[in-house]
C-alpha positions in Angstrom: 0.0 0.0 0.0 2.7 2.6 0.7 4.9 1.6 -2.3 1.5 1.8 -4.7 1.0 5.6 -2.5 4.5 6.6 -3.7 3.8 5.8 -7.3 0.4 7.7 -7.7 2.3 10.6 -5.8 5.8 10.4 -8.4 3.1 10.2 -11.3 1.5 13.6 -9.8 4.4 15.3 -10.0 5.3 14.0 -12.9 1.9 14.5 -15.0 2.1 18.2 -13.0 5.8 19.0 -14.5 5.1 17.9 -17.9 1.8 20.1 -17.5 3.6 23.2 -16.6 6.2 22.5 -19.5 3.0 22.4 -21.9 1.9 25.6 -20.6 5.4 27.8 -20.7 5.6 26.3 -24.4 2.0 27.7 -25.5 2.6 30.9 -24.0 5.6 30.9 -26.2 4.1 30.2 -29.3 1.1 32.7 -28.3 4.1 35.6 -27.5 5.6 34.3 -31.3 2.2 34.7 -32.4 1.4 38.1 -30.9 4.6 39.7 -32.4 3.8 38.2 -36.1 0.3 39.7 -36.1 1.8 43.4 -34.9 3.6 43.1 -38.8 0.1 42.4 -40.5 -2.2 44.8 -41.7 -6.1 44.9 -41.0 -7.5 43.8 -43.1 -5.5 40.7 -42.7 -6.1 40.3 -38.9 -9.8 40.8 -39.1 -10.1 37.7 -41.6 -7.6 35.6 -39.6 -9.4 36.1 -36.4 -11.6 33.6 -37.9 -8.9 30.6 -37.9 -9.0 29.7 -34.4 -10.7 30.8 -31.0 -6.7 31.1 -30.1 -6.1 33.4 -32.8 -9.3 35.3 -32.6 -8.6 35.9 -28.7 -5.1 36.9 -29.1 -5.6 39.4 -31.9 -8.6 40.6 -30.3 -6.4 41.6 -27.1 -3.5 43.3 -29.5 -3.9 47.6 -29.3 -3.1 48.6 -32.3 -5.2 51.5 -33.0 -4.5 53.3 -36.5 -6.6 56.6 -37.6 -7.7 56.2 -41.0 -10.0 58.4 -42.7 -13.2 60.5 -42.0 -16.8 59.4 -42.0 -19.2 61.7 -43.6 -22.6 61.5 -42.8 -25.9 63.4 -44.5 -29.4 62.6 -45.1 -30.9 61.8 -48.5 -34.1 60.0 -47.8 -32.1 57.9 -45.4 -29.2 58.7 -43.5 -26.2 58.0 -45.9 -22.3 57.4 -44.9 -19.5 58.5 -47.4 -15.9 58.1 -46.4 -12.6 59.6 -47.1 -9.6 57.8 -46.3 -6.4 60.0 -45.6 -4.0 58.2 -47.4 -3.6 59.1 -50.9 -3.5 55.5 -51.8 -7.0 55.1 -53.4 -6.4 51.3 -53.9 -7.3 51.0 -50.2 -10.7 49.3 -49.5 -13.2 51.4 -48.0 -14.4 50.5 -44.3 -16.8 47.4 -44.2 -19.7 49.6 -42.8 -19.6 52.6 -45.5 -23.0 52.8 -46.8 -24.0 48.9 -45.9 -24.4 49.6 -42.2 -28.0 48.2 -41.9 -26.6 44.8 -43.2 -24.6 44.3 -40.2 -26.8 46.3 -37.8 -30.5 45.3 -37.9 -32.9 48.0 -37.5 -35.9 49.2 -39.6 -35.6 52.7 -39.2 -32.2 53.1 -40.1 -28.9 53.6 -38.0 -27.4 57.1 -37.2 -23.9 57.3 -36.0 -23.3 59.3 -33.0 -20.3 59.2 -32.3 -16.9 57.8 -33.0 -13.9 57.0 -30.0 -10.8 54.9 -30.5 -12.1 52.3 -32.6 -15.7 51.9 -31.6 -19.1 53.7 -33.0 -21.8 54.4 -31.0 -25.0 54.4 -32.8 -28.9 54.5 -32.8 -32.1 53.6 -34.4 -32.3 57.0 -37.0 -36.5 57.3 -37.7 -37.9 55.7 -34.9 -39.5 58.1 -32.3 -37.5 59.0 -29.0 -39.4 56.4 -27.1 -38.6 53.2 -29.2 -34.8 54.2 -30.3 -32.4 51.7 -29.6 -28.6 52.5 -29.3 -25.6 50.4 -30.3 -21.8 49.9 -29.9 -20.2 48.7 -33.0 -17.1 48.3 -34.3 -16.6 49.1 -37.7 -13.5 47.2 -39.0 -14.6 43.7 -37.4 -18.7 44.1 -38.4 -19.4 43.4 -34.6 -21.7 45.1 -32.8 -24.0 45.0 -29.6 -27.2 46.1 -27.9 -27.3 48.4 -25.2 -29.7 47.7 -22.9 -33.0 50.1 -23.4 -33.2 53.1 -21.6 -36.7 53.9 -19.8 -38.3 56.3 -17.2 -37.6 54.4 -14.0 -37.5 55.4 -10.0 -38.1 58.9 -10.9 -36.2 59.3 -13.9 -37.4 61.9 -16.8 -37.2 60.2 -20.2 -35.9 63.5 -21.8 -32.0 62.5 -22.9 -29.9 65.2 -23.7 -27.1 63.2 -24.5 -25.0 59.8 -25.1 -21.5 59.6 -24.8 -19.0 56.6 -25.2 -15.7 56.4 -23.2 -13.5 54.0 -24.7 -9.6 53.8 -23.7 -8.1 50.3 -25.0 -4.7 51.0 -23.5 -6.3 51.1 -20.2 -9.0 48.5 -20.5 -10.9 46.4 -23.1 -14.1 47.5 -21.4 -16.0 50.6 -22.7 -18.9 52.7 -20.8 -21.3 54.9 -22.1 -22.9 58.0 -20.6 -26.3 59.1 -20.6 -27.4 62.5 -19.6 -30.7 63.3 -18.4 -32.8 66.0 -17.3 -35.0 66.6 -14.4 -36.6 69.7 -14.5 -35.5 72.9 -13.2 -33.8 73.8 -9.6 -34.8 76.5 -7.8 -32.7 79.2 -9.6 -34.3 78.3 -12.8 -31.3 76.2 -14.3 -32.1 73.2 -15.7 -30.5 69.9 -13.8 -29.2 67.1 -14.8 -28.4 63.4 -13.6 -25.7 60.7 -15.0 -26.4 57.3 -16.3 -23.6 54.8 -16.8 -23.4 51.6 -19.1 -20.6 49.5 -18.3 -19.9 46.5 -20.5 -17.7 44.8 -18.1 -21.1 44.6 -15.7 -22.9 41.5 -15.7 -26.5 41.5 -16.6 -26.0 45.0 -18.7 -28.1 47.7 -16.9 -27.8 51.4 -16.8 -26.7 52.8 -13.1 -28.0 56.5 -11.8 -24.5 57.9 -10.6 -24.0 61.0 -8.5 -26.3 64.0 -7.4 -28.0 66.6 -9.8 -26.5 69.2 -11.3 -26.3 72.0 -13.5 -24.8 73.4 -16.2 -24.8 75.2 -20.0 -23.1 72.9 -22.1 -24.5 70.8 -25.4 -24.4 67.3 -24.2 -24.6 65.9 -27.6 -21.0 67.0 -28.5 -18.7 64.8 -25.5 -15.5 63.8 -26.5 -13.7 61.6 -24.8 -10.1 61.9 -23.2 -8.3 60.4 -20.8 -11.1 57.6 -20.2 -13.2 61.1 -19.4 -16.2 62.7 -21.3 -15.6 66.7 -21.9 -18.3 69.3 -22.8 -17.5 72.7 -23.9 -19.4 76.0 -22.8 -22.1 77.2 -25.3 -21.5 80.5 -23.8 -17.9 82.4 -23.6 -18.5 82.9 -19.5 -20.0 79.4 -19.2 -18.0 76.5 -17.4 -16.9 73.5 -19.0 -16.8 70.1 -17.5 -15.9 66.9 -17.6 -17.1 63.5 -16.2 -15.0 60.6 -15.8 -17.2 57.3 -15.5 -14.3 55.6 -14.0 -14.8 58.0 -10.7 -16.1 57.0 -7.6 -17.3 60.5 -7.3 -19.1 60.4 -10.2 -19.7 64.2 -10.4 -18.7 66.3 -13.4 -15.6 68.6 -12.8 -15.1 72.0 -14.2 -12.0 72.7 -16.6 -10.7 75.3 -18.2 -12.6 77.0 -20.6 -10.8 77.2 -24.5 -9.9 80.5 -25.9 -13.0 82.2 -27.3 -13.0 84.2 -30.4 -15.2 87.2 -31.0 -18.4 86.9 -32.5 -21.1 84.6 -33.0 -21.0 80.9 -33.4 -22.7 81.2 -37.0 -19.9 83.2 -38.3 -17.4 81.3 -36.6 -15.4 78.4 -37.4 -15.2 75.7 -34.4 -13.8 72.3 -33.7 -13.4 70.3 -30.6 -11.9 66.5 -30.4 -9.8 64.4 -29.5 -6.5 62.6 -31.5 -4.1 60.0 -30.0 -4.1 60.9 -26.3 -4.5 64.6 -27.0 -7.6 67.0 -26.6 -7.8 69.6 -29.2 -9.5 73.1 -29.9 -9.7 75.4 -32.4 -12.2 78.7 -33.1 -11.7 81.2 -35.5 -13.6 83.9 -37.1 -14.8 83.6 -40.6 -13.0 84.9 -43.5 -9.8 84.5 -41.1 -6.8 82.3 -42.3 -4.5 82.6 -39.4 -5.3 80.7 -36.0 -4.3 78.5 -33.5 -4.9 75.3 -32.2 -5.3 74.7 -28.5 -4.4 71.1 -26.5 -5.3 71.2 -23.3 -2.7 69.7 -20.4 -2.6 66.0 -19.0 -3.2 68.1 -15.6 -6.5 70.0 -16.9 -4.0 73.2 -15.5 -4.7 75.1 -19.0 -5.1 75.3 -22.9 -2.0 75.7 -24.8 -1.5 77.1 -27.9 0.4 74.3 -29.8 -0.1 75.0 -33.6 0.0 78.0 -35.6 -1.8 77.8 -39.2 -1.6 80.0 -41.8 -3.7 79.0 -44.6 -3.8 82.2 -46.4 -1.7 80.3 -49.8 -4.0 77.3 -49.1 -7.3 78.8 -48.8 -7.3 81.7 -50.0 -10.8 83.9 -50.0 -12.9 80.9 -49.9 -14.7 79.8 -47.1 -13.0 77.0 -45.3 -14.2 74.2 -42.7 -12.4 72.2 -40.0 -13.0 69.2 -40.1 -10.5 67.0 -38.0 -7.1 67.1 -36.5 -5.1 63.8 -36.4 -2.0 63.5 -34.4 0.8 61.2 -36.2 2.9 58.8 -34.4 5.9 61.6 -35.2 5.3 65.1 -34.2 5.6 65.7 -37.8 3.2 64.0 -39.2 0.5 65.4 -37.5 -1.7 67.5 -39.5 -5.6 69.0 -40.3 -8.3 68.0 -42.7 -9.9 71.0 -44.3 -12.7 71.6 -46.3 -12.5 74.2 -49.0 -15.4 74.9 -51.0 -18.0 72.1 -51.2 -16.9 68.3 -51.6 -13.0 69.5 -52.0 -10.9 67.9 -48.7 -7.5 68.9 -48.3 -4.6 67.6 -45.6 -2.4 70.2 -43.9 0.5 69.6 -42.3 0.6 71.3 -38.9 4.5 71.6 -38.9 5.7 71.9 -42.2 2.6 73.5 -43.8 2.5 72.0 -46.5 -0.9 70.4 -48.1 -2.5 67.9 -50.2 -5.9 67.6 -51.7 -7.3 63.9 -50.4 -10.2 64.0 -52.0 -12.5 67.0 -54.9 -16.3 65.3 -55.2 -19.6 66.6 -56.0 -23.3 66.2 -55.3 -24.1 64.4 -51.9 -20.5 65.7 -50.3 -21.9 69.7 -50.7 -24.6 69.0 -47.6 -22.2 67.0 -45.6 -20.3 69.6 -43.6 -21.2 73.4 -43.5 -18.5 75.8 -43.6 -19.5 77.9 -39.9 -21.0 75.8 -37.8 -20.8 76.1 -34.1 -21.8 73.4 -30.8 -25.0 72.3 -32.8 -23.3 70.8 -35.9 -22.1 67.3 -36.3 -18.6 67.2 -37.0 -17.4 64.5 -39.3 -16.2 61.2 -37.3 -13.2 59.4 -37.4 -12.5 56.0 -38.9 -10.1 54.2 -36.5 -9.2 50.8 -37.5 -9.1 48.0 -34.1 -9.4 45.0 -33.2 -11.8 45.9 -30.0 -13.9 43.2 -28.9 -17.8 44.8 -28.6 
């Protein structure tokens, strides 16, 4: 009996060894693995995901983020996407979801997207009535997307939404939350209040949480951009506050920050962008008919807005009217650079150091009601295409 005991127990520790061996070797191969599919493009990854479950978890975990183009949106009879890649290479294939987006997202009225952060869309139902609109996360260079749960008047909630917001940060986590601002009426001072409500998809079960007490404040909730795993909303007013909110917060009440540099004059003769590129929060007003300006980042300590471009598109632009529609920030200082548009459907890329500039794209028809030249909080901006690997 004891000699048969000290077998099993030599064959434990053997099988246990050998086991452990197993292990260190797959994690090898998986590290091998991992370090070929950093060389391969996307479009590669996305269809080799399907090999294996291995394969399709590891590439799924991989941040490798990559800005690509713009997404246009304007309404026709339905909603309709175009896109505009920023490379000048126009063999490129267009994202999966340009203009088939109801193929991979089913909904009968239609899909509007809201908003665009670090890989992932956020989207809803476009026709359907406030009540019955449902609201999506997708990614657009996988075709995978999900359904947030619905949000309803519950334990004293208004149905009025003012506002969704995604907060998506893949170099901090794999999870993404999304933000919904409500209102409930007015306070006392006659200012109208306001009340968080916080997705999370790492929760189990998927329901919305109330977070924090009321507030107040006189900012367009429909605009958020997200930075630092935080949502930011400008001022519609020049003596206004703007805040931020970071879901991630156990305090879970907005924060005021700096308000950005305010030209003179109103928002319909001014020219206005506000977003967010590679870890840095950008802003940038100018007057119309005015060539020379600056654009503000803000600091990792919220401290102040700093002027860290100056553009002078006076041999670019000349006397015609001019929009901005996105600033991208290259893996090299000098690469970053602007996408303008001049005159309708014409698209041109500005270097912000050198100053030099391409055209990326001259079309007609549908581009001419895609992006108006002054705009100010109210207008949609066009959204970046970002190509992941983000699970949904």
């Amino acid at each position: 009996m004891i000699l048969s005991n000290t077998f099993s127990k030599t064959a434990d520790v053997e099988a246990t060894k050998a086991s452990s061996y197993v292990d260190d070797d797959l994690l090898q191969i998986d590290d091998l693995f991992r370090e070929i599919f950093l060389r391969l493009p996307f479009r590669s990854l996305v269809r080799m995901k399907s090999v294996c479950k291995n394969w399709n978890s590891i590439i799924s975990d991989l941040n490798v983020n990559s800005t690509a183009g713009l997404f246009f949106q304007y309404s026709d009879v339905n909603t309709c996407y175009a896109y505009v890649p920023f490379s000048l290479d126009k063999s490129k294939d267009a994202p999966p979801f340009v203009n088939q987006i109801n193929k991979y997202i089913k909904d009968s009225s239609g899909i509007r997207i809201l908003q665009s952060c670090n890989g992932l869309m956020l989207c809803r139902s476009d026709r359907a009535s406030k009540n019955h609109r449902k609201y999506y996360i997708c990614n657009p260079t996988t075709k995978e997307y999900s359904t947030l749960p619905r949000l309803v008047g519950r334990g004293g909630f208004s149905r009025t939404i003012r506002g969704l917001n995604l907060a998506f940060d893949p170099s901090k986590s794999p999870y993404y939350k999304v933000v919904c601002v409500r209102e409930l009426g007015l306070c006392r001072a006659k200012e109208h209040q306001y009340q968080f409500e916080v997705y999370s998809s790492d929760t189990d079960g998927g329901i919305w949480r109330k977070c924090g007490e009321l507030f107040t404040a006189q900012v367009n909730f429909k605009h958020g951009v997200c930075w630092n795993g935080a949502i930011h909303w400008i001022s519609i007013t020049s003596a206004g506050k703007s805040i931020y909110f970071n879901p991630y917060d156990e305090l879970m009440m907005p924060k005021v920050m700096p308000t950005p540099p305010v030209s003179d004059g109103h928002f319909s003769t001014r020219n206005y962008y506000f977003g967010e590129s590679h870890g840095h929060l950008h802003y940038i007003d100018v007057c119309r008919m005015v060539t020379g300006f600056k654009v503000y980042e803000m600091k990792k300590d919220y401290s102040e807005w700093f002027s860290k471009y100056r553009v002078d598109l006076s041999y670019v632009v000349g006397y015609d009217l001019f929009s901005i529609c996105t600033v991208v920030r290259g893996k090299k200082e000098k690469d970053s650079f602007l996408v303008l548009q001049v005159n309708p459907g014409k698209l041109i890329r500005y270097n912000l150091v050198c100053g030099t500039f391409e055209t990326i794209c001259e079309a007609s028809g549908s581009m001419v009601q895609v992006h108006h030249p002054f705009t100010g909080p109210e207008a949609e901006f066009p959204l970046q295409y970002i190509e992941s690997l983000s699970r949904v």
